[in-house]
N, C-alpha and C positions, 0 to 999 in steps of 0.2 A: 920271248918266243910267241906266234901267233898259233891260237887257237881255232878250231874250228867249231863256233859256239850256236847252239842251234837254238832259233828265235822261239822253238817251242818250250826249249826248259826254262829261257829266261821268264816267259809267260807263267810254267809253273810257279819260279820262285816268286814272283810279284803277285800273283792270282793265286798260287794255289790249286791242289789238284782237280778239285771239282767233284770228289767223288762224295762227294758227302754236302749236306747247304751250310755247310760253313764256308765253302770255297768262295774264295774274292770275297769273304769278311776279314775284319783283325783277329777272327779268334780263332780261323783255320789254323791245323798243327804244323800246316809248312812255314807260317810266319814264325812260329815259337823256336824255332829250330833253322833259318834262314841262314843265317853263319856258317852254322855245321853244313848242312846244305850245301853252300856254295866253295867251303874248302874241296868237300870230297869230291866232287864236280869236279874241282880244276884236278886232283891228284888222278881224276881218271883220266882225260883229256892228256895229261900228261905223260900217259902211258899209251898213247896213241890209237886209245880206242874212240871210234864212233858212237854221239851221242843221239840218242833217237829219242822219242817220246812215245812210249807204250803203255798202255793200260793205265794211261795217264799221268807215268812217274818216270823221270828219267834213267831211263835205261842203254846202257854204254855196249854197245857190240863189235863184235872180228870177222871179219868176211862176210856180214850178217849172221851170223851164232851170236845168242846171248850170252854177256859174260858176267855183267853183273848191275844192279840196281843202286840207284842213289835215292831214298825216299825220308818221308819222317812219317813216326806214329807218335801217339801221344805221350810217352814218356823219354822218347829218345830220337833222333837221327840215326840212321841206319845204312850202312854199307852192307848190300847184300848178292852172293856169290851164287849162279845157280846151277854149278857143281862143283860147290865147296866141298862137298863129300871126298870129293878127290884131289883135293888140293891137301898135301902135309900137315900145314899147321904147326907148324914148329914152335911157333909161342904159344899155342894153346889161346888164341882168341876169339875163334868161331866159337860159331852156338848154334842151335838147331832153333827155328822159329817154332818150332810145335814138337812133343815129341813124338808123333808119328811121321816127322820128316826126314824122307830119305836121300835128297841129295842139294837142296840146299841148307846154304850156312849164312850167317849175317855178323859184324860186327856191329854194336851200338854204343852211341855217342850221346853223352851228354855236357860235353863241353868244346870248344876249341881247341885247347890243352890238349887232350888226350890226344887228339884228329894228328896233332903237331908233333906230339912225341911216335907217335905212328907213323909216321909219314912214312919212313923209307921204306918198314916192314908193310904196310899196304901198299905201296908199290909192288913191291918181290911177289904178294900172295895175286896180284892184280896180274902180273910179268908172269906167273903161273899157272893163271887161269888162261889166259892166251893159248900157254904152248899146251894146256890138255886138249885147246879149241881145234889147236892146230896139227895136233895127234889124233882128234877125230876120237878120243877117249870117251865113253857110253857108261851114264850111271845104272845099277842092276834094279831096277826098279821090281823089287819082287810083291813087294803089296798089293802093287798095281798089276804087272801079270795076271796075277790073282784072279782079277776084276772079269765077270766075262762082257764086255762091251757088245750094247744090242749093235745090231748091223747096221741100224737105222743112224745111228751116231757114227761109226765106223765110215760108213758114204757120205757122211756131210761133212767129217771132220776131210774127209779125202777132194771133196770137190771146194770147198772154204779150207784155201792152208789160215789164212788169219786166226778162225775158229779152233783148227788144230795145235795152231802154235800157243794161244792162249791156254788151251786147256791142259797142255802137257805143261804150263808154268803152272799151273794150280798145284798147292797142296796136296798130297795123298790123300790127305783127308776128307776134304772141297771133291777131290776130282770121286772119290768112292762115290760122297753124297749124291753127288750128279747121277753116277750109274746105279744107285740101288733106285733112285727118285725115276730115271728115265724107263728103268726096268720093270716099276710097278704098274705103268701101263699094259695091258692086255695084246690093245689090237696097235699095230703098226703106225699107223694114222696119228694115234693117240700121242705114240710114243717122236714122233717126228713133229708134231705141233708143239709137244713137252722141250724139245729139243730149237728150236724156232724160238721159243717166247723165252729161253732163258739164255739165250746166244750173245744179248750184251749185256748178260750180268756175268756172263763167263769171261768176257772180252774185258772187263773191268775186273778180273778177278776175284769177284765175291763168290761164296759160296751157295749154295741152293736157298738155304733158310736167310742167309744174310741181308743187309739193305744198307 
């Protein structure tokens, strides 16, 4: 069966994400983890999702909705769901990446093996993140509610979707730090320049303090 393989993830797995100055050395964690990598790649592709390159990690989507992430961190390879929240789970293989997270989920891999003995059950959970895409199904994001988002951030996130879409993939956590950090500004200006200078670190999904 042919694939529809995009020249950018090939780049990631050979180079590496770049997010970090290890990228395009031997000691980036996408090479440690290149295998694993590249199975769960083919297992999304084979579930006929679109492979795209976002925030510098490949990310497979439906109709253009994200459906889920193929990345490596340093102790594992990662298959990650970003509303696994609503997905069943019937074997119990999700996991929350932080525990203030509310709607996504990730399995992690540290072998080939395991990728192999999962295959068919990450399909099914992959086959059902699809049809929540495609029921238009909404995680309750009540933490975030919560949040009162300056306006200043509100009309940029609204004039830049790139911006916005980035920032609703962040963490609960990420995305708080952002609005209590943006909100400490006083005057408008302040708070829209704060907003401006950390626009590609949002875009790369780190969080305020991060690097």
């Amino acid at each position: 069966m042919d694939y529809d393989f995009n020249p950018e993830i090939d780049n990631y797995l050979s180079e590496g994400c770049g997010r970090c100055p290890l990228g395009g050395t031997p000691d980036c964690k996408v090479h440690k983890w290149t295998k694993e990598l590249e199975m769960l790649r083919l297992i999304a592709l084979e579930c006929g999702l679109k492979e795209e390159l976002k925030w510098k990690v490949p990310t497979y989507t439906f109709q253009n909705n994200n459906v889920a992430v193929v990345s490596a961190l340093n102790d594992y390879a990662v298959l990650s769901f970003f509303k696994g929240s609503l997905l069943q789970d019937e074997h119990q293989i999700l996991q929350k990446p932080g525990p203030n997270t509310q709607s996504a989920r990730i399995i992690p891999f540290t072998d080939t093996k395991r990728i192999e003995e999962l295959k068919t059950i990450l399909k099914t959970y992959l086959f059902e993140a699809i049809e929540v895409e495609k029921e238009g199904l909404k995680v309750d994001f009540k933490a975030k509610n919560e949040l009162e988002y300056p306006e200043e951030l509100i009309q940029k996130m609204e004039n830049d979707p790139e911006l916005k879409e980035a920032f609703e993939a962040l963490t609960p956590g990420r995305q708080r730090g952002y609005v209590l950090y943006f909100n400490g500004a006083k005057q408008s200006k302040t708070k829209l320049d704060r907003i401006n200078k950390y626009r590609s670190k949002i875009l790369t999904g780190l969080g305020v303090h991060e690097r």
